[in-house]
N, C-alpha and C positions, 0 to 999 in steps of 0.2 A: 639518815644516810648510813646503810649498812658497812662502810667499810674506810677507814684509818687514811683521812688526806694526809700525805707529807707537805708541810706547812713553809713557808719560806723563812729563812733567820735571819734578820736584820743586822750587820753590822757594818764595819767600816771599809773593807773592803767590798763588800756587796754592791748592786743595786739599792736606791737609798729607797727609802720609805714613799716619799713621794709618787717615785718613779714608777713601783709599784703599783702604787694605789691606782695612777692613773689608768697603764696598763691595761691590771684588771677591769678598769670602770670601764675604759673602751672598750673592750672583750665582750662586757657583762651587756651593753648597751646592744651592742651588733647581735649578741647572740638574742637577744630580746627580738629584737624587729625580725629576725631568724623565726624564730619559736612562731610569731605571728604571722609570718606566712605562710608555715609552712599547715599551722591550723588552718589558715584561711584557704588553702589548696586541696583541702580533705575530697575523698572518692564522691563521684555523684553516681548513683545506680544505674543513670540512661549510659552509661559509660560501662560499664562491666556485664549487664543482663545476657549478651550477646554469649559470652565465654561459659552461661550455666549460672544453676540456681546459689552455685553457693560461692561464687565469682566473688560480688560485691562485700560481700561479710569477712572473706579473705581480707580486700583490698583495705577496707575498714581496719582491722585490727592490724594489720601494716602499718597504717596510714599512723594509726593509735601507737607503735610500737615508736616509730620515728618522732613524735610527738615527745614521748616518755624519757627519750632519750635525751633528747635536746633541753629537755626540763630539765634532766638531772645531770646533765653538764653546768647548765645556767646558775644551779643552787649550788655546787658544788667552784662556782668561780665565785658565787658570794660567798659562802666561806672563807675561803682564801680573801679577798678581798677586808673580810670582817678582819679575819684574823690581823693582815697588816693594818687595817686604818686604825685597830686595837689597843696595837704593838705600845707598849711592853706591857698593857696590862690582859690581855687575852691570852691565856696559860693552855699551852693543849696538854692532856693527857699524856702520861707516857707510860706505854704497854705495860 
């Protein structure tokens, strides 16, 4: 992951740990069954050939970008996730 999550800080007046965790899991869970449909929705060529030779290859790498994305949403709520269920021994970096 090219770029610096801001991480949640557990303390006493926050959201507790738990709460969290949960949260995320729920998050992480929905955007899973997300991610799998949205693989399972991919272009079919008898659907694009009509628009031109290079329609479907378009629609592909579309289809591939939205894909990519949702992936690196998903890994990026595992993180966070990792980081709280961690907590206090998961230490992030600091710049």
């Amino acid at each position: 992951m090219s770029a610096r999550l801001t991480l949640p800080t557990i303390h006493l007046n926050g959201t507790s740990q738990q709460a969290l965790a949960e949260q995320l899991e729920i998050a992480r869970i929905a955007l899973g069954v997300a991610v799998d449909a949205v693989v399972e929705a991919q272009p079919n060529g008898r659907d694009y050939y009509p628009q031109g030779p290079d329609a479907f290859q378009r629609a592909q790498n579309e289809h591939n970008a939205r894909v990519t994305a949702l992936q690196k949403v998903l890994a990026e709520l595992h993180t966070i996730h990792e980081s709280i269920a961690l907590w206090p021994h998961y230490v992030q970096e600091v710049p």
